[in-house]
N, C-alpha and C positions, 0 to 999 in steps of 0.2 A: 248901497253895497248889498248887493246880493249872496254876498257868500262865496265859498268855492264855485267854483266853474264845473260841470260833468266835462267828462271828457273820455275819448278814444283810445288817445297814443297811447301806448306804455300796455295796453291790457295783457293779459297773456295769452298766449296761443291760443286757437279756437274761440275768440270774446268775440269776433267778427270774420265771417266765412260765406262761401257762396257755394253749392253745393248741385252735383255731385263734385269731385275733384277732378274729373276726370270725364268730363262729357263731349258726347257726340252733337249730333246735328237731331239725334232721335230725342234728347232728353231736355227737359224740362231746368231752369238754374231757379235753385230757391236760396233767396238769402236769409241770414241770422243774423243778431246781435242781442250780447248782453254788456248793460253796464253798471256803473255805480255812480255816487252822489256824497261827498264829502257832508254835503245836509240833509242825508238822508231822502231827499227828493227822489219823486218817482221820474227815471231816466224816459226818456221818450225819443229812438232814435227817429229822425230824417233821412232817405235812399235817394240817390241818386244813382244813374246809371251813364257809363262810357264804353264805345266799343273801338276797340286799337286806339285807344287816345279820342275819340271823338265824342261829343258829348251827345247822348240820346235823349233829350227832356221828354218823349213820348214817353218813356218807361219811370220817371218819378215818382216817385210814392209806392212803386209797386216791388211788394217782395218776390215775387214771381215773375221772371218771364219764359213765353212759353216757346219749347224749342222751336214755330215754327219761324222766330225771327230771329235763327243762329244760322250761319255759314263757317264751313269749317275753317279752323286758321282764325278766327274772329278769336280777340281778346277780352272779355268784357269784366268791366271792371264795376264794383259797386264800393258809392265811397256812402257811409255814415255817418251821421252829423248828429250827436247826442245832444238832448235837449232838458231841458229840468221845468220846461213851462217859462220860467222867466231868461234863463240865458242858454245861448247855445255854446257847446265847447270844440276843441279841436278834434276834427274827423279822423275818422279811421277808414282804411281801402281794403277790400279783399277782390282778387281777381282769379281768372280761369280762363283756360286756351281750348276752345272747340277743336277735339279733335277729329277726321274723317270717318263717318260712318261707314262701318260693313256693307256691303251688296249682300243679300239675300237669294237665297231662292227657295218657293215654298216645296214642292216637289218634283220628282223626277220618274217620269215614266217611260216604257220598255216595251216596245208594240216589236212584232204580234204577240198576245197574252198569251200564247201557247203556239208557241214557232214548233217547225218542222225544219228537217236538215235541207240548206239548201236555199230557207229564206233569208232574206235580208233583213237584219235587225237596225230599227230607229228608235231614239231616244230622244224624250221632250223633255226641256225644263218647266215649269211654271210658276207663273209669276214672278220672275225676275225684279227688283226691284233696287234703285241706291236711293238713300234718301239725299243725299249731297248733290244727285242728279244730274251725276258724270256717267258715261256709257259704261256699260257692264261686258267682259271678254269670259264667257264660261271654257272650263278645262273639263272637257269630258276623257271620262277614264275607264276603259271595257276592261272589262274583268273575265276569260272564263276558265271557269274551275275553281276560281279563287287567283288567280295568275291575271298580272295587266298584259295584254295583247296590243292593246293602242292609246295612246294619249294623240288629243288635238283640241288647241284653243280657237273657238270659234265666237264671232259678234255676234251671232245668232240662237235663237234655244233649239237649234235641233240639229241633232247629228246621227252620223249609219254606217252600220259593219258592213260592207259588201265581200268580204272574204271567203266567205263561205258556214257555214258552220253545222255541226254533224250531230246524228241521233243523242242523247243520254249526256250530253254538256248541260253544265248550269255557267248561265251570263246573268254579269249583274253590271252598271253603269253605274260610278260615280261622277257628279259634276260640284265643281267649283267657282264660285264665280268672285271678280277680280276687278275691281275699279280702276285699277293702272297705281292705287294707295295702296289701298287692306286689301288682304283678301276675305271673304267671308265662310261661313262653315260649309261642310263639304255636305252635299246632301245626296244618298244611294236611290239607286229604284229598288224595286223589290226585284229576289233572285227569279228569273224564268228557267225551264226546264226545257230541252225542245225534243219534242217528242218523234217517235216514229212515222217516216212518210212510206204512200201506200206505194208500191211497185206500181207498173204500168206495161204495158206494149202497145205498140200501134196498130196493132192484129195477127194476123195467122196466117201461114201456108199449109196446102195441103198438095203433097205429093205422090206417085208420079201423074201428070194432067196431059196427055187423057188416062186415067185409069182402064185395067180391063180387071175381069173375075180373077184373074190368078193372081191380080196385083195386089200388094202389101201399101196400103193408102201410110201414109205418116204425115202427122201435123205437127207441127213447129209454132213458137210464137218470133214473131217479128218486131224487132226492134224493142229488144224487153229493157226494162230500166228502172232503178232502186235508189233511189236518193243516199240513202242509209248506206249503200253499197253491202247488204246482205245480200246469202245466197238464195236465187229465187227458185220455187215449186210452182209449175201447172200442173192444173185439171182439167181434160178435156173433156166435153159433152159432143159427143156424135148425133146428127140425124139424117135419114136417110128418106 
């Protein structure tokens, strides 16, 4: 006769648990247990591990397993078998349901770093990432002035305003990205500014041709043009 039995059943809440309560495919499960000994014996639990019902004997003995052998939707179960050195008593289970880990993205850039009215704005994500390592769908969101102009979900990290865009706006792009599960945090670029573009023309007239000495010469520019659509000044330099 050895005495009472150690045992499991009956503990109270939190005497065995597997921790976090609520994890991803990114986190680590570490298990616990405490017990007691009707003879004072020092309790010594035994771990066993099961996932949706199946029994994993590689993971035996181990209070830790490490997220990279979790997929999400897995149920894993850890059952405890208190020990006192001479007899073992009735186990106790704690389980947890992997749930879908977020997609990430580390950041989001906004080319050209200093646009003019007129260019075309693109935006990159980088480093895209699920760790469940199901395709990622980003929502990019144009901002300008503070106002959304465009939403479009694309499978790819890059997307472009082609609409236009004019002197003294500020654009900013948020993107999101979406495993078809979770979505994950939204991540902004930084605001651009787009600055003033120069005027141009294609060249000059000079009239009447042929000139004579009584004539009044005038020169004109040809084909003048302002991105900005301000109103344009020349300066002309004569030589003769």
């Amino acid at each position: 006769d050895h005495g009472a039995l150690p045992h499991a059943d009956g503990l109270p809440d939190g005497a065995v648990s597997v921790s976090p309560s609520a994890p991803t495919t990114t986190d680590d499960l570490y298990a616990s247990a405490e017990g007691a000994d009707l003879d004072s014996d020092t309790v010594v639990f035994e771990i066993s591990w099961s996932v949706s019902g199946v029994a994993r004997p590689e993971y035996t003995g181990l209070w830790t397993v490490p997220a990279a052998a979790t997929q999400s939707g897995d149920i894993w179960t850890a059952t405890f078998t208190p020990t006192d050195g001479e007899s073992s008593g009735l186990a106790a289970t704690a389980s947890v349901t992997i749930d879908n880990a977020k997609p990430t993205v580390d950041r989001v850039v906004l080319y050209p770093f200093d646009p003019l009215a007129g260019d075309n704005l693109a935006a990159t994500a980088y480093d895209v990432f699920d760790a469940d390592g199901e395709a990622v769908n980003l929502t990019f969101d144009w901002y300008r002035d503070g106002s959304l102009v465009q939403t479009e979900t694309l499978g790819e990290p890059a997307a472009y305003f082609v609409d236009g865009i004019a002197k003294a706006e500020l654009w900013q792009v948020v993107v999101t990205p979406d495993d078809g599960i979770t979505q994950g945090e939204p991540v902004a670029s930084d605001v651009v500014l787009v600055g003033n573009s120069a005027p141009s023309i294609a060249g000059a007239s000079l009239s009447p041709d042929p000139g004579y000495e009584a004539s009044t010469l005038q020169c004109e520019p040809v084909d003048e043009a302002d991105a900005d659509g301000d109103a344009l000044e020349f300066d002309a330099e004569w030589e003769v």
